[in-house]
C-alpha positions in Angstrom: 67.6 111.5 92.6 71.2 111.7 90.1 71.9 115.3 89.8 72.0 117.1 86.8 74.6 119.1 85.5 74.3 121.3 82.0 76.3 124.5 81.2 77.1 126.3 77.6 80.3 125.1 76.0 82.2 128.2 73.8 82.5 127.4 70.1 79.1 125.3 69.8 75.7 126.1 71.0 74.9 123.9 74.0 71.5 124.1 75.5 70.5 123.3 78.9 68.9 119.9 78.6 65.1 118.9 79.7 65.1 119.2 83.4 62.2 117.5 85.7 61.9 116.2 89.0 65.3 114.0 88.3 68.0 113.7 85.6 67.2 109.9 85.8 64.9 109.9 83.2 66.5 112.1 80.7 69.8 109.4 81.3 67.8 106.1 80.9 65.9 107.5 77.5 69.9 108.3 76.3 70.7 104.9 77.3 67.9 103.1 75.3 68.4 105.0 71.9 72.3 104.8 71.9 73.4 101.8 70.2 77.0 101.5 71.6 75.1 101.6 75.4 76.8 99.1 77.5 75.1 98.2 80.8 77.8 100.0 82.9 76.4 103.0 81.6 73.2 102.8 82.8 71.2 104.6 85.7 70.7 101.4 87.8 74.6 100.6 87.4 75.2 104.3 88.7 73.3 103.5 92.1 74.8 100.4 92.2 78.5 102.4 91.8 77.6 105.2 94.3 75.8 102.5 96.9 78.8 100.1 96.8 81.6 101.8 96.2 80.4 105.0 98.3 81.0 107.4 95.1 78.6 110.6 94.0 77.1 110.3 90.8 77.9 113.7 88.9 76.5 113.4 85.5 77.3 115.6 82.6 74.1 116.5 79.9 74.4 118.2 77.0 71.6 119.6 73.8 73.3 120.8 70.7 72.4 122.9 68.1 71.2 120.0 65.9 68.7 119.0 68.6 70.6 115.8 69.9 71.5 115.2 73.3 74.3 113.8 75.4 75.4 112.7 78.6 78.5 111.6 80.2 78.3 109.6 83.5 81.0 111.1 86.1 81.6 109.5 89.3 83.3 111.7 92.2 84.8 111.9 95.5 86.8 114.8 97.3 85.0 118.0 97.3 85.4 121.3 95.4 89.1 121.4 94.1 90.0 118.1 95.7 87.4 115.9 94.6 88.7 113.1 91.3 86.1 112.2 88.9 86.0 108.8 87.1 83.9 107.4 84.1 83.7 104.9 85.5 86.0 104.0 89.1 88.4 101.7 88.8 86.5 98.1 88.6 83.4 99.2 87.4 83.8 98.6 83.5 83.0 101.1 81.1 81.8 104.7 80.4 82.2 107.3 78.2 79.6 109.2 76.2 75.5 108.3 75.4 73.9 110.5 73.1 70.5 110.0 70.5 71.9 111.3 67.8 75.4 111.3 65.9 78.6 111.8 68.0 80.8 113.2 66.5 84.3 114.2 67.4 83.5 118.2 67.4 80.4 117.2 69.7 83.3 114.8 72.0 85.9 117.5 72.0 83.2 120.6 73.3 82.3 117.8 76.4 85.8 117.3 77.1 86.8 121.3 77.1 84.0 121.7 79.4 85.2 119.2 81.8 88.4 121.1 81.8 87.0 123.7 83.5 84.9 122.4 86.5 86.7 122.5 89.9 88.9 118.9 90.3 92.3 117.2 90.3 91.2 115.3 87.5 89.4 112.8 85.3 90.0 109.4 83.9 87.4 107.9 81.3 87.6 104.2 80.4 85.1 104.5 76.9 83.5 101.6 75.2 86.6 100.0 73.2 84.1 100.1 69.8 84.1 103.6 70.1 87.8 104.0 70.4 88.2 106.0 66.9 85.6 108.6 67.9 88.1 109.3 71.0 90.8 109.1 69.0 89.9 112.2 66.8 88.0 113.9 69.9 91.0 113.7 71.9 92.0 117.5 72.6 95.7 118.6 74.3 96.4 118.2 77.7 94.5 114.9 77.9 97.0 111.9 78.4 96.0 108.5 76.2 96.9 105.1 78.2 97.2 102.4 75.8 94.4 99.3 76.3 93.6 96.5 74.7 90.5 94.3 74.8 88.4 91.6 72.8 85.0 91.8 71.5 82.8 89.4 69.6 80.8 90.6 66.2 77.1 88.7 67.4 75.6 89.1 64.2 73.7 86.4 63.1 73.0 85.3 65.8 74.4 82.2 68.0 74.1 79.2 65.1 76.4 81.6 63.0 78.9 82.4 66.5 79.2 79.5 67.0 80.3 78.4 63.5 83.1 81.4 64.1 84.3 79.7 67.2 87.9 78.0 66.3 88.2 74.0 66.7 89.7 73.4 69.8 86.8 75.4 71.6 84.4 73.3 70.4 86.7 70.3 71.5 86.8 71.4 75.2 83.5 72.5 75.1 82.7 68.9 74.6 84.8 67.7 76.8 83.5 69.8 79.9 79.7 68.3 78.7 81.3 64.6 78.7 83.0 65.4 82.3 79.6 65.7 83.6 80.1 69.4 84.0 76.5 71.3 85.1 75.7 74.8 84.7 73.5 77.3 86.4 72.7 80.5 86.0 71.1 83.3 87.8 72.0 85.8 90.1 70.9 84.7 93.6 72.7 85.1 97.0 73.7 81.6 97.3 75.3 81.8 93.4 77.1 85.0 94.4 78.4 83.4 98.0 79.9 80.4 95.4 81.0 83.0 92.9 83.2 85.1 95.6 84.9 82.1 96.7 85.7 81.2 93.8 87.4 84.6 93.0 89.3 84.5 96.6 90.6 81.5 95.5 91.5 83.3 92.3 93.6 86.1 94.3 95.9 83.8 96.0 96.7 81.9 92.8 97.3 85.3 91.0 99.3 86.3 93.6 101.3 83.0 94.0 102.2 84.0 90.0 103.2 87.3 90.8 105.3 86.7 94.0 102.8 89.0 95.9 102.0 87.8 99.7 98.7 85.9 99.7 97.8 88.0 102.5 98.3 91.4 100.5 96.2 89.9 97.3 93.4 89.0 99.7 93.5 92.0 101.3 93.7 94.4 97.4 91.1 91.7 95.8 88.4 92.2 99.1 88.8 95.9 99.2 88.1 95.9 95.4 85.3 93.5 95.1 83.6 92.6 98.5 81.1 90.2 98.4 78.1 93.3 99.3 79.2 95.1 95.9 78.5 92.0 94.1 75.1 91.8 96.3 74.2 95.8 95.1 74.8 94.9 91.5 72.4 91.9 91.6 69.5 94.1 93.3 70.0 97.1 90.9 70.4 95.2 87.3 67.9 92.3 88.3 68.2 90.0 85.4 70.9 91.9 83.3 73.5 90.5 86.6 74.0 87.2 85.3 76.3 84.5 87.2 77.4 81.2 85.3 78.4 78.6 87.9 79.9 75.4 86.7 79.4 72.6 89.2 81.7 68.9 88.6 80.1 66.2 91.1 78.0 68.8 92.9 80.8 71.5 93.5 81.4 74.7 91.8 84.7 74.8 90.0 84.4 77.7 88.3 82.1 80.9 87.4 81.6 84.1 85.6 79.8 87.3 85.7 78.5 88.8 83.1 75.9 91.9 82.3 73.4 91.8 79.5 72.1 95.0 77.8 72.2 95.7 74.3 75.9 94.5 74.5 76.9 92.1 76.6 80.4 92.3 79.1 82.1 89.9 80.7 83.5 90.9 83.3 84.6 88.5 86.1 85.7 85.2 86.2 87.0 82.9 89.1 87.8 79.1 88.8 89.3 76.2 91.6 92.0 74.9 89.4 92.3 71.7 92.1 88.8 71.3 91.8 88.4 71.7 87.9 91.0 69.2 86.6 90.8 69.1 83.0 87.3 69.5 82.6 87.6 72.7 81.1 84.5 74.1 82.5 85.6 77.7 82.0 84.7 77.1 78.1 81.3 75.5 78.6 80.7 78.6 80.7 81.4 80.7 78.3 79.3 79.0 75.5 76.6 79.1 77.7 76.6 82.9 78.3 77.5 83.7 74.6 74.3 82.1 73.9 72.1 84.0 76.0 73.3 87.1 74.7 72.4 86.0 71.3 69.0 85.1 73.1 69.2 88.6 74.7 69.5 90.5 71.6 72.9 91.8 72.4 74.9 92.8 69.4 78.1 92.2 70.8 79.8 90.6 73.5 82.5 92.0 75.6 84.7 89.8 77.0 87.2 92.4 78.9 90.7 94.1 78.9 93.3 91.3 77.5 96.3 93.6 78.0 99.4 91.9 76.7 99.0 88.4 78.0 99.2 86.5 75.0 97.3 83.5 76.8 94.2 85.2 77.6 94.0 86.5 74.5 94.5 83.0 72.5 91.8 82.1 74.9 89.6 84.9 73.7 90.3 84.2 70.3 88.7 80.7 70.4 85.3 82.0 70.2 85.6 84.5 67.6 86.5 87.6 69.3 89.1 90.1 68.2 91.3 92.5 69.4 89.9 96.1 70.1 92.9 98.6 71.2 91.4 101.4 72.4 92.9 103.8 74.9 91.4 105.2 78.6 92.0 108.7 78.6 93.1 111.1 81.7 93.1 115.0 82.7 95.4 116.4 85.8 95.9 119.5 87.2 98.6 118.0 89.4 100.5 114.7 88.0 98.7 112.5 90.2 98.8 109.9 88.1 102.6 109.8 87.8 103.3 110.0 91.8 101.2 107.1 92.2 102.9 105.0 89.4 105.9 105.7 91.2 105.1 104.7 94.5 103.3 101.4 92.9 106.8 100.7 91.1 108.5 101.2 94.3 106.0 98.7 96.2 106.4 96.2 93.9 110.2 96.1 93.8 110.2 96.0 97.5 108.2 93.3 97.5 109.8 91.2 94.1 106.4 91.7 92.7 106.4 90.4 88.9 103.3 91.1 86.6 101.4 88.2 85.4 99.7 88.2 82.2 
């Protein structure tokens, strides 16, 4: 059973939403009518957050005056005054707001005031990107905005008209992974996700190698992040909406992505064996493949992920048509967390030589 949390808001009438035998219900109908839903807002990705990554679900559900009705998924650990809530934790794509009706920024701004006054050191919200205006004008003082930047592709029309959008050179090395003999399956089976997290091991120690960080210390940040089990708990809570694209070149798997379906799509991992993928450039039939079946899926919009400022990945995104989306994730303190830890980080990493790849 999720908890449920509802509590009047001054300056706009808030009623206590619908309450039965659990708050799940009330979430997944929000979910279903909110157009902007991403999967990593959905009840089944909160019990795969809490199961995994040992967080409480603490959601926030609002009824205004007008009859529409809101909630916004928080994820906490501490207790009381020391607990830290997230929407979502670090690693767990997005959150934000779900509502039935119009959100406005009046409606944005009364959920954020109320979250100023529960008991905790602070929140951090990562928000759809799309929505980043509404946030924008919600936004209320005290809140601290951290720039962002992702890429999203428009599926309207469906994958014939995508496709069409996609730039020439993706179509060239799309070709060229299907003439290399490269194979692709998908599903979301133990064996693919055993394939898929050695591929993304791999991925640390190349990462690492890029940034001067010991091998040893990647592993070690990449496995506490994203163990193989976490990967396991999403696949048994989002059945088919957990989707994992393995490419295979003579029989072995040289690279793979994960991505969720839902009404939008996300993107959200990727791993490849650079030694074993050559130039077949399997990472673009990959993504083909799943831009396709989100078409199929019905999504209206796939998200392929925060780009930051590496001018490669986004080039890379660019090639199938999808644009830049800044948006900022937002933060609340009580005490400037945030700011010690950036410190200490900076300090690490000069210790160490650490430089930041792209």
């Amino acid at each position: 059973m999720i908890p449920i949390t509802t509590v009047p808001c001054s300056g706009y009438t808030v009623e206590p939403a619908p309450i039965s035998d659990s708050s799940e219900p009330i979430w997944r109908d929000l979910f279903c009518r909110d157009g902007t839903a991403l999967p990593s807002q959905s009840p089944e990705w909160a019990r795969a957050v809490a199961d995994a990554g040992g967080f409480r679900t603490l959601p926030q559900f609002f009824k205004f005056d007008d009859g529409s009705r809101a909630v916004l998924p928080l994820f906490v650990k501490g207790a009381g005054r020391l607990r830290y809530a997230w929407s979502p934790p670090p690693a767990w794509g997005f959150g934000g707001v779900l509502s039935d009706g119009e959100m406005t920024p009046a409606k944005l701004s009364i959920m954020l005031e109320h979250l100023e006054t529960l008991p905790s050191l602070g929140f951090k919200i990562r928000p759809n990107p799309l929505t980043a205006e509404l946030w924008t004008q919600a936004v209320r003082p005290g809140w601290s905005a951290i720039d962002r930047c992702a890429h999203v592709i428009d599926l309207a029309g469906g994958f014939l008209a995508v496709r069409a959008r996609f730039r020439p050179n993706a179509g060239t090395y799309i070709r060229r992974a299907q003439k290399s003999g490269v194979e692709v399956e998908v599903g979301n089976h133990e064996g693919l996700i055993d394939e898929f997290h050695r591929l993304l091991q791999l991925s640390l120690v190349r990462w690492a190698r890029k940034q001067h960080e010991p091998a040893v210390l990647a592993r070690m940040r990449g496995l506490r992040r994203d163990p193989k089990a976490k990967f396991i708990t999403m696949a048994s809570q989002m059945g088919d909406r957990f989707r994992l694209y393995v490419a295979r070149l003579n029989g072995r798997a040289v690279a793979a992505i994960l991505v969720l379906m839902g009404r939008q799509a996300h993107y959200t991992r990727g791993a490849v064996d650079e030694a074993l993928a050559g130039e077949s450039r399997a990472a673009y039939l990959l993504q083909a493949t799943a831009i396709e079946d989100a078409c199929r899926f019905g999504c209206t919009h796939y998200h392929m992920g925060e780009t930051g400022n590496s001018a490669s990945l986004a080039q890379f995104k660019s090639r199938f048509g999808a644009v830049a989306v800044p948006y900022c994730e937002y933060r609340y303190e009580t005490l400037p967390l945030a700011r010690l830890d950036g410190l200490a980080r900076r300090t690490v990493k000069r210790i160490l030589g650490f430089r930041d790849a792209p």
